[in-house]
C-alpha positions in Angstrom: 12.0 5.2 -6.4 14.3 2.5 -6.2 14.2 -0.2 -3.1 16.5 -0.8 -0.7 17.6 -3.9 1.0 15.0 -3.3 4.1 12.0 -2.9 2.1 12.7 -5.8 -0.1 13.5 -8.0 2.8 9.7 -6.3 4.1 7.8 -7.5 0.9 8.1 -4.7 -1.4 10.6 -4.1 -4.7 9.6 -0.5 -6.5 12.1 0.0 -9.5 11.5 3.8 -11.0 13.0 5.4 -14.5 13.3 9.4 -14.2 12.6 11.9 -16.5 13.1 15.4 -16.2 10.5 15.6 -19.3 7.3 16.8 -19.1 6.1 13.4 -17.9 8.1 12.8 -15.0 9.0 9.2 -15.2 7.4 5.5 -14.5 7.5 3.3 -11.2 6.4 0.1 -11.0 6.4 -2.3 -8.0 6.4 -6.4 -6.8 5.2 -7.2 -4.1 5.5 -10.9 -2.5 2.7 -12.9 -2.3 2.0 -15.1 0.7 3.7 -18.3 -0.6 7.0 -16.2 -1.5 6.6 -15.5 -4.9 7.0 -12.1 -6.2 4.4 -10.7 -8.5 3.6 -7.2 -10.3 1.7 -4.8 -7.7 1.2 -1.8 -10.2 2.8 0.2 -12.6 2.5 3.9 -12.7 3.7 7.1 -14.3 2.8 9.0 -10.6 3.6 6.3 -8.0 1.9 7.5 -4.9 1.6 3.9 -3.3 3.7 3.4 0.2 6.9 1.7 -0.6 9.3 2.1 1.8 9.0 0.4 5.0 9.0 0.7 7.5 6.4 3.7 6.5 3.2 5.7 8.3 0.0 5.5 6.1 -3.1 6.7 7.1 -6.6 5.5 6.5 -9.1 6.2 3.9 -12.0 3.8 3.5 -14.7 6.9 2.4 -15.8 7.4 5.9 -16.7 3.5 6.4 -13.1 3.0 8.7 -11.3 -0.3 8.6 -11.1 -4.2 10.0 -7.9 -4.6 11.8 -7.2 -8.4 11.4 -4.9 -10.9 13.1 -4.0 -12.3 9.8 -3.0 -11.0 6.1 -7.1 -11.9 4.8 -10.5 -11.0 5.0 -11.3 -14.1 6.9 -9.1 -13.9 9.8 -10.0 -12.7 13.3 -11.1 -8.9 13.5 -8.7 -7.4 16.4 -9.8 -3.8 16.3 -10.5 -1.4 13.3 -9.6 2.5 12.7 -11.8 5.5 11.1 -10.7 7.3 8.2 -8.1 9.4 8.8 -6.3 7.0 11.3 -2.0 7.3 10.9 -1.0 3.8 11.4 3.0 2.4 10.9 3.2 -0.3 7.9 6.0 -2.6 8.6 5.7 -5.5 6.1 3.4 -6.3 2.8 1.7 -9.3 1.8 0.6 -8.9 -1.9 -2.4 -11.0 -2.2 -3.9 -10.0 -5.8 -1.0 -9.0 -8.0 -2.1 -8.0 -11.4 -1.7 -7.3 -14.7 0.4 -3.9 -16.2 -1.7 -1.0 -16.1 -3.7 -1.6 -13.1 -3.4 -1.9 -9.1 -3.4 -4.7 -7.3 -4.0 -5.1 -3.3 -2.5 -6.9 -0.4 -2.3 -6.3 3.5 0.0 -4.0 5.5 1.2 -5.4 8.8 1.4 -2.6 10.9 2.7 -2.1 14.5 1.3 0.7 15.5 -0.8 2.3 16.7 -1.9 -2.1 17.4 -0.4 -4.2 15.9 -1.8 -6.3 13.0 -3.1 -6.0 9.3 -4.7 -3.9 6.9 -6.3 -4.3 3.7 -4.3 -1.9 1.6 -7.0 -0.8 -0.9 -8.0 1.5 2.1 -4.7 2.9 3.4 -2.6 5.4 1.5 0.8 6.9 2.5 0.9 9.9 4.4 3.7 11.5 2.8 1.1 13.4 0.8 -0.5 16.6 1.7 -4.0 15.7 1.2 -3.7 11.7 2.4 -7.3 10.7 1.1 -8.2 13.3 -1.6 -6.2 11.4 -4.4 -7.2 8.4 -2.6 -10.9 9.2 -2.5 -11.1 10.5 -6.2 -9.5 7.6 -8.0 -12.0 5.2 -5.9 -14.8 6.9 -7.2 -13.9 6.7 -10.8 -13.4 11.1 -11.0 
């Protein structure tokens, strides 16, 4: 799990240490923040967050769906919205609540297609897994 150029230049940085030990390794990744700075994004023993770009992601909001906005926040225009289950194309992130080690922090995708815009990524996950939202679903729920 280690970035290249293209995904750094996209707002991403994942750095990853393998084990072949029972415990499989650590990831952690920056993300840049709006004004340019980057800033932690999580840390992880099982990375399973999108970070390589550009990447397809699909949906998972617990059946609610999801505000497609013309800008990377919650108060910027609404330009069209996807159900769960939606496979959309990430192109560039925007980490707008880094965090401390240990946790998650959130940001907005910009994504291109299906439309183009941007999506809160607490409700996208990458759909390089076989079940997209079951991890997704169970870690949101606290099981």
């Amino acid at each position: 799990m280690e970035s290249a150029p293209a995904e750094v230049a996209r707002g991403i940085a994942a750095f990853g240490i393998s084990d072949a030990g029972q415990n499989g390794g650590f990831g952690a990744a920056l993300g840049k923040t709006l004004d340019g700075r980057w800033k932690l994004w999580y840390t992880s023993q099982n990375p399973y967050q999108l970070t390589r770009l550009p990447g397809d992601m699909v949906v998972c909001s617990g059946g609610d769906g999801v505000n497609l906005r013309a800008g990377p926040s919650p108060d910027a225009d609404v330009v069209g919205g996807f159900a769960d289950g939606a496979q959309v194309t990430g192109e560039q992130f925007a980490l707008t609540e880094p965090v401390d080690p240990g946790h998650v922090g959130y940001g907005w995708f910009r994504i291109s297609a299906p439309d183009p815009g941007w999506l809160y990524s607490k409700f996208l996950e990458t759909a390089a897994l076989n079940d997209q939202c079951a991890l997704h679903n169970a870690q949101a729920s606290g099981s």
